[in-house]
One Martini backbone bead per residue (centre of mass of N, CA, C, O) as a GRO file, in nm:
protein
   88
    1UNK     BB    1   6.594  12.250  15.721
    2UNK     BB    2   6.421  12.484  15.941
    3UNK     BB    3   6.406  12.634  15.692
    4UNK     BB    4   6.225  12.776  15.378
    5UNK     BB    5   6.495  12.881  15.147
    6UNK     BB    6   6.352  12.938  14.887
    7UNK     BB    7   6.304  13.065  14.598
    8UNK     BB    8   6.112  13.218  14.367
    9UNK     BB    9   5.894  13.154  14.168
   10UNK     BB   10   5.834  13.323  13.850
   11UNK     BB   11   5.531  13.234  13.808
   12UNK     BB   12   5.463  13.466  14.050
   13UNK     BB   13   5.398  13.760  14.232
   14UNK     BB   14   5.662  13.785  14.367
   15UNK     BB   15   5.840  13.879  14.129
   16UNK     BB   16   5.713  14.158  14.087
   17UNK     BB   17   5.769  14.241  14.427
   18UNK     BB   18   6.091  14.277  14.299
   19UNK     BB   19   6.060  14.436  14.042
   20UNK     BB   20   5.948  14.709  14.213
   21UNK     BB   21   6.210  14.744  14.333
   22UNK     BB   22   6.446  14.974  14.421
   23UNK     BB   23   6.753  15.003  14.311
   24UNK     BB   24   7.065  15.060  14.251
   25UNK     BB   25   7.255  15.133  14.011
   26UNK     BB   26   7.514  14.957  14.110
   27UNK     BB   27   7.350  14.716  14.028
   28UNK     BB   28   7.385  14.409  13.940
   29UNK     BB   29   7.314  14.154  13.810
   30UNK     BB   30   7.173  13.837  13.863
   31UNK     BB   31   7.389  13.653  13.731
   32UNK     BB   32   7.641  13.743  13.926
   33UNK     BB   33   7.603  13.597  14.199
   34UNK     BB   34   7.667  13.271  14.105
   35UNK     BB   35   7.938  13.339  14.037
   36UNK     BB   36   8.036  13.508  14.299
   37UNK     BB   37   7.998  13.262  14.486
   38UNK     BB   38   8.123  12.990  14.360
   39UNK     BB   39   8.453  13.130  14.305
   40UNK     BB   40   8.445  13.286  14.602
   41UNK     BB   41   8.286  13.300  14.866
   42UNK     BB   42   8.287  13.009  14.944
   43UNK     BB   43   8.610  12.913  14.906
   44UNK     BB   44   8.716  13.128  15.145
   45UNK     BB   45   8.468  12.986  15.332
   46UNK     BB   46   8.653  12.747  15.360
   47UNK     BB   47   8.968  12.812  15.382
   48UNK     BB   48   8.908  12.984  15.672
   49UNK     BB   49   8.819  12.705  15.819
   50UNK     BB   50   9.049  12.538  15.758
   51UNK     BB   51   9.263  12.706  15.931
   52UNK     BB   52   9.155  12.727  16.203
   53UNK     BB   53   9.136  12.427  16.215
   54UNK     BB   54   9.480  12.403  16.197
   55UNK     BB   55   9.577  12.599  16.411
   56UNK     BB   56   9.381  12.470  16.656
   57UNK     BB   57   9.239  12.181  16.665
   58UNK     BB   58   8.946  12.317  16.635
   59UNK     BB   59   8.582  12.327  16.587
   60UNK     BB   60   8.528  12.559  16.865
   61UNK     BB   61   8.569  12.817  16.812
   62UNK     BB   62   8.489  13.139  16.790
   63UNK     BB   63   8.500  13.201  16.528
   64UNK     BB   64   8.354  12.957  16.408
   65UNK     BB   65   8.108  13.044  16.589
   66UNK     BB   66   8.085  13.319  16.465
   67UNK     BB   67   8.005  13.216  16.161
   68UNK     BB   68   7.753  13.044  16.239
   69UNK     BB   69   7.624  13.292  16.309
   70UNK     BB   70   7.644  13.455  16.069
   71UNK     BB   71   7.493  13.199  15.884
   72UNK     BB   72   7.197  13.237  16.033
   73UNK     BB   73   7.160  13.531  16.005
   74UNK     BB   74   7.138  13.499  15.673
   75UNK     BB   75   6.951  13.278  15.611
   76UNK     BB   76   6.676  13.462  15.774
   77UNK     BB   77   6.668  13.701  15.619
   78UNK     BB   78   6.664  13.530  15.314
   79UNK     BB   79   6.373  13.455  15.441
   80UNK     BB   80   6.265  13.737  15.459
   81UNK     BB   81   6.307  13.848  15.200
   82UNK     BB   82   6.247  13.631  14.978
   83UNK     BB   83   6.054  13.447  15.062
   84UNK     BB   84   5.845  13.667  15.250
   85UNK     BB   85   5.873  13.962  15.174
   86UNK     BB   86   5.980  14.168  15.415
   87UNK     BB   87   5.989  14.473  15.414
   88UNK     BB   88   6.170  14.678  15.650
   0.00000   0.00000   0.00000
């Protein structure tokens, strides 16, 4: 990827000014994230990615390209929030 979307090492001082963010009070922990990702979320987008290109017989629809576009803008975020820590 060319863009450099890495989690902070807990090591560094990135962790203190995550845990200084204030969460909504119904925020799950973290440790709920990576299992309903892998369990729920990923087989979904794959599972709907794979009927789009079965019903169309094309990998470029609209649909599937609207997935890509707002799956770069999700990365580019997560790289903006997480990775360079830039709130606001």
């Amino acid at each position: 990827s060319c863009i450099e979307n890495r989690r902070p090492q807990p090591k560094t001082k990135e962790v203190n000014g995550a845990q200084q963010r204030k969460m909504p009070s119904w925020t799950p922990p973290g440790f709920v994230f990576p299992i309903v990702w892998l369990l729920l979320i990923g087989p979904l987008r794959a599972v709907t990615s794979a009927m789009v290109i079965h019903a169309s017989g094309q990998y470029t629809t609209p649909a599937l390209l609207s997935l890509m576009l707002h799956l770069s803008i999700g990365d580019v975020w997560n790289t903006i929030n997480n990775v360079e820590r830039r709130y606001g």
